[in-house]
N, C-alpha and C positions, 0 to 999 in steps of 0.2 A: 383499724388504724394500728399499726405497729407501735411498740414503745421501745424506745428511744433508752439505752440502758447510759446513766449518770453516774454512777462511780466511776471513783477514778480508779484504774487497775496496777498492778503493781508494776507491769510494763511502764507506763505510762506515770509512775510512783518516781520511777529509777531515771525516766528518760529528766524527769523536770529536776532531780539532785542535779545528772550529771551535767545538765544545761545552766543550772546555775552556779554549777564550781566554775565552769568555762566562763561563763559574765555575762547570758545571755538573759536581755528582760523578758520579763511576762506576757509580752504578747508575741516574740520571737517563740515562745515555750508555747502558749496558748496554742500555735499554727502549727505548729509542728508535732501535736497530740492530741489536735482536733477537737477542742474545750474552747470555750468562750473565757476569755482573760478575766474574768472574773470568777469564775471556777478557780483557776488557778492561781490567783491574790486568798481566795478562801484557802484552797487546797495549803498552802506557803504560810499561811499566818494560823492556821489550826494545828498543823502539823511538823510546824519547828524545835526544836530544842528550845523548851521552856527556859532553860539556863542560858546560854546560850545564843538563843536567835538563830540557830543554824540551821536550813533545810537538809535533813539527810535523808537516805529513801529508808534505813533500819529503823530511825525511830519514829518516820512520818506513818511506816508502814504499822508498827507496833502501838501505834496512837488510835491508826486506825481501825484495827485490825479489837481492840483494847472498847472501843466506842461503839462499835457494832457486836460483840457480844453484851455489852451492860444494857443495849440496849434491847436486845432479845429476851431476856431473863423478868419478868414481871415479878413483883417483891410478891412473896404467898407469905402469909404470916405463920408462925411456928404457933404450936400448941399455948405457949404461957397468954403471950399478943391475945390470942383466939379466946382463952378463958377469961382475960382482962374486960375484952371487950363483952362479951356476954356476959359476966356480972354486973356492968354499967347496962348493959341495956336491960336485962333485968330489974334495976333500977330507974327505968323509966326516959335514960339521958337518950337525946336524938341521936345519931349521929354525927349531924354537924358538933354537939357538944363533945362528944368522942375523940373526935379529930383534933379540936381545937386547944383542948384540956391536953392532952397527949403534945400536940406543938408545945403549948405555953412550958408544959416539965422538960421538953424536949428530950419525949420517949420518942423509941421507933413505935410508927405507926403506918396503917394505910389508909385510902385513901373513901371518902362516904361512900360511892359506890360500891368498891367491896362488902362494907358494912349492908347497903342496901341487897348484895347478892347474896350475902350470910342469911341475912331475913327471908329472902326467897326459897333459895334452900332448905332451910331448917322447917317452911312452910309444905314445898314439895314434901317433905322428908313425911309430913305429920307430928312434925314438932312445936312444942307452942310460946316458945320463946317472938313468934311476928305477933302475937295476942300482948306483948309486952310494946309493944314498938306503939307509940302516940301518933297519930295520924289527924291531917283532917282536923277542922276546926271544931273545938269543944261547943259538946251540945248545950243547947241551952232548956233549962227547967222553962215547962210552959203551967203557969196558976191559972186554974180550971177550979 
């Protein structure tokens, strides 16, 4: 089954400015660059002039254009982050406590999973900082 490509292109960017400096509606636009008018209500209302309200095709394109790089770019944390977090979990804190504690000061942080991939890592590695990580429910003393 083919897929079906859903961005809107920049052809297609320029056609719906220039269609609505002339005065035409959404679904006059919709037909005539082959989106379902609700593409194009999305497309008009995400990518107008925040100031303004004005659909232009330079800043709809530059919005878009702005939103699809941030979103490529996964946050990797820098060396300080990384040592932060490793003194806490050497400390015993879970992650979720990690995360949480970092919100509440509203430090940058990431996200438990990366926490849980540093643990992996560091385990691959032959490091023994996963020997720190709490797991698993505490054992219980059996009297014998």
């Amino acid at each position: 089954m083919a897929r079906i490509k859903k961005h809107i292109t920049e052809e297609q960017r320029h056609t719906i400015a220039k269609m609505l400096a002339e005065g035409a509606n959404q679904i006059t636009i919709s037909q005539a660059i082959g989106k379902h008018k609700s593409v194009v209500c999305r497309e008009i209302k995400r990518n107008s002039n925040p100031e303004t309200g004005e659909y232009t095709f330079d800043i709809a394109q530059a919005q878009a254009n702005g939103r699809r790089e941030k979103k490529k770019r996964p946050y990797k944390p820098n060396e300080d982050l990384r040592m932060r977090i490793v003194g806490l979990l050497e400390r015993n804190w879970s992650p979720g406590q990690i995360v949480e504690t970092f919100k509440l000061l509203e430090m940058p942080c990431v996200c438990q999973q990366t926490i849980y991939k540093m643990l992996r890592n560091d385990r691959k590695r032959g490091g023994s900082l996963y020997n720190r990580y709490r797991s698993g429910r505490k054992r219980l003393k059996l009297n014998t």
